[in-house]
C-alpha positions as CSV (number, residue, x, y, z in Angstrom):
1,X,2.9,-56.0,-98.5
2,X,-0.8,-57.3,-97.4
3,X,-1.5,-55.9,-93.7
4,X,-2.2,-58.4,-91.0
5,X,-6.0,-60.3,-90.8
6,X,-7.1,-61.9,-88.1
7,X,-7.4,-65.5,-88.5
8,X,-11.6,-66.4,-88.9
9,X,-13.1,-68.2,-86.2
10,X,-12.1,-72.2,-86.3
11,X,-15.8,-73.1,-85.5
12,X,-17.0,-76.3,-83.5
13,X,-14.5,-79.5,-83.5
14,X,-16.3,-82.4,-84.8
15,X,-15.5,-86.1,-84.4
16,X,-14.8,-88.5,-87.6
17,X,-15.6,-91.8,-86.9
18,X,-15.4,-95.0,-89.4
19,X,-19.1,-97.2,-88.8
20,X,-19.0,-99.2,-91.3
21,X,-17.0,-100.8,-94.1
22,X,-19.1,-101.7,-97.0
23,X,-18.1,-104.2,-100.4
24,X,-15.2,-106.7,-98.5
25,X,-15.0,-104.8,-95.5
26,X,-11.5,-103.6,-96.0
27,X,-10.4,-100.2,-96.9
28,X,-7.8,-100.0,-99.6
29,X,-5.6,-97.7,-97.4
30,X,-6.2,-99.6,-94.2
31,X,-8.9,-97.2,-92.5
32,X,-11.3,-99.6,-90.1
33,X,-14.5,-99.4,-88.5
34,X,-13.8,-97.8,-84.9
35,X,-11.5,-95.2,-86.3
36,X,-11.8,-91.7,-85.3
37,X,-10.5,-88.2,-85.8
38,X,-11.3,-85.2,-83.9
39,X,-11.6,-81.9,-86.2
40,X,-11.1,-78.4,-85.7
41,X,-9.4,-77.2,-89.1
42,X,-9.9,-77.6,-92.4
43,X,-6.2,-79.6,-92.8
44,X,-6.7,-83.1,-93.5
45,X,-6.3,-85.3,-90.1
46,X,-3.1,-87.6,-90.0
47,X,-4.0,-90.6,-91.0
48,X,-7.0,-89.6,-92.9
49,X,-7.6,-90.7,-96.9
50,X,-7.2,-87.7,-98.6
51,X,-10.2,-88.6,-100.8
52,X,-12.1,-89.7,-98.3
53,X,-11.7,-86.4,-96.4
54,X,-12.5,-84.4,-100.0
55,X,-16.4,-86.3,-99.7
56,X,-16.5,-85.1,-95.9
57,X,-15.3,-81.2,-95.8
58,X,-18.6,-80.2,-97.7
59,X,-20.2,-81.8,-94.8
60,X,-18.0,-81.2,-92.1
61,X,-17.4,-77.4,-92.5
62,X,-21.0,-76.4,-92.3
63,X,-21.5,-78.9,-89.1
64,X,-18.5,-76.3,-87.9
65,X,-20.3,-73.4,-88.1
66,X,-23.7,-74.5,-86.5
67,X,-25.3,-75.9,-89.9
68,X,-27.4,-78.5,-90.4
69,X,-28.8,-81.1,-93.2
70,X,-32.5,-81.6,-93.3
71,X,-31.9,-85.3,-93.5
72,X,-29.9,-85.8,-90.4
73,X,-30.1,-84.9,-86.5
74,X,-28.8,-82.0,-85.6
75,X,-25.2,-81.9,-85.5
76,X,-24.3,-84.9,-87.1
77,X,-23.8,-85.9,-91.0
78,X,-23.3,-89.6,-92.5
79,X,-21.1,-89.2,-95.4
80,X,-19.5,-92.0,-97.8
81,X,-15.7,-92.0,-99.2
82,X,-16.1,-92.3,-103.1
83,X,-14.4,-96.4,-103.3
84,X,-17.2,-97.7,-105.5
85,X,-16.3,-101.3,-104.1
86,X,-15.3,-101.0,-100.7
87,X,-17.4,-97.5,-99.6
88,X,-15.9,-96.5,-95.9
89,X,-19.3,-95.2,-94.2
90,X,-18.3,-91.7,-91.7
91,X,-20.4,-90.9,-89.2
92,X,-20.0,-86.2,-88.7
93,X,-20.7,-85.7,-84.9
94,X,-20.1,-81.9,-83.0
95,X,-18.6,-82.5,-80.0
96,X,-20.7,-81.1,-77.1
């Protein structure tokens, strides 16, 4: 039997937001620009591409924990879903 850990700290929850649909404009599961998500785990977000969210947690966990990307204000991340036609544009933001 493992003894008890306390869970880790859950970090800063961060907003998801859709800004832009590139290609047609249309997302192939039905995402759209306005769309958002609030974040404070590392489960995927009802409603959320699953692949989409795999391109985001590399940049969303660190925004979590107080990191930040050299390239990018601080606290926020644009990050892109893989769909080489029809790329759904994220825009990372901590929530203040």
């Amino acid at each position: 039997m493992t003894p008890e850990r306390p869970a880790p700290p859950e970090g800063a929850a961060v907003s998801i937001e859709v800004v832009e649909i590139q290609g047609t404009g249309v997302c192939s599961i039905g995402l759209q620009v306005g769309d958002r998500w609030v974040v404070d785990s590392a489960l995927v977000p009802p409603g959320m591409c699953g692949w989409a969210y795999a391109a985001i947690l590399p940049f969303l966990q660190p925004l979590r924990f107080g990191g930040s990307f050299p390239w990018e204000a601080q606290g926020e991340a644009l990050v892109c879903c893989p769909d080489p036609a029809n790329p759904v544009v994220f825009r990372l933001s901590v929530e203040r």
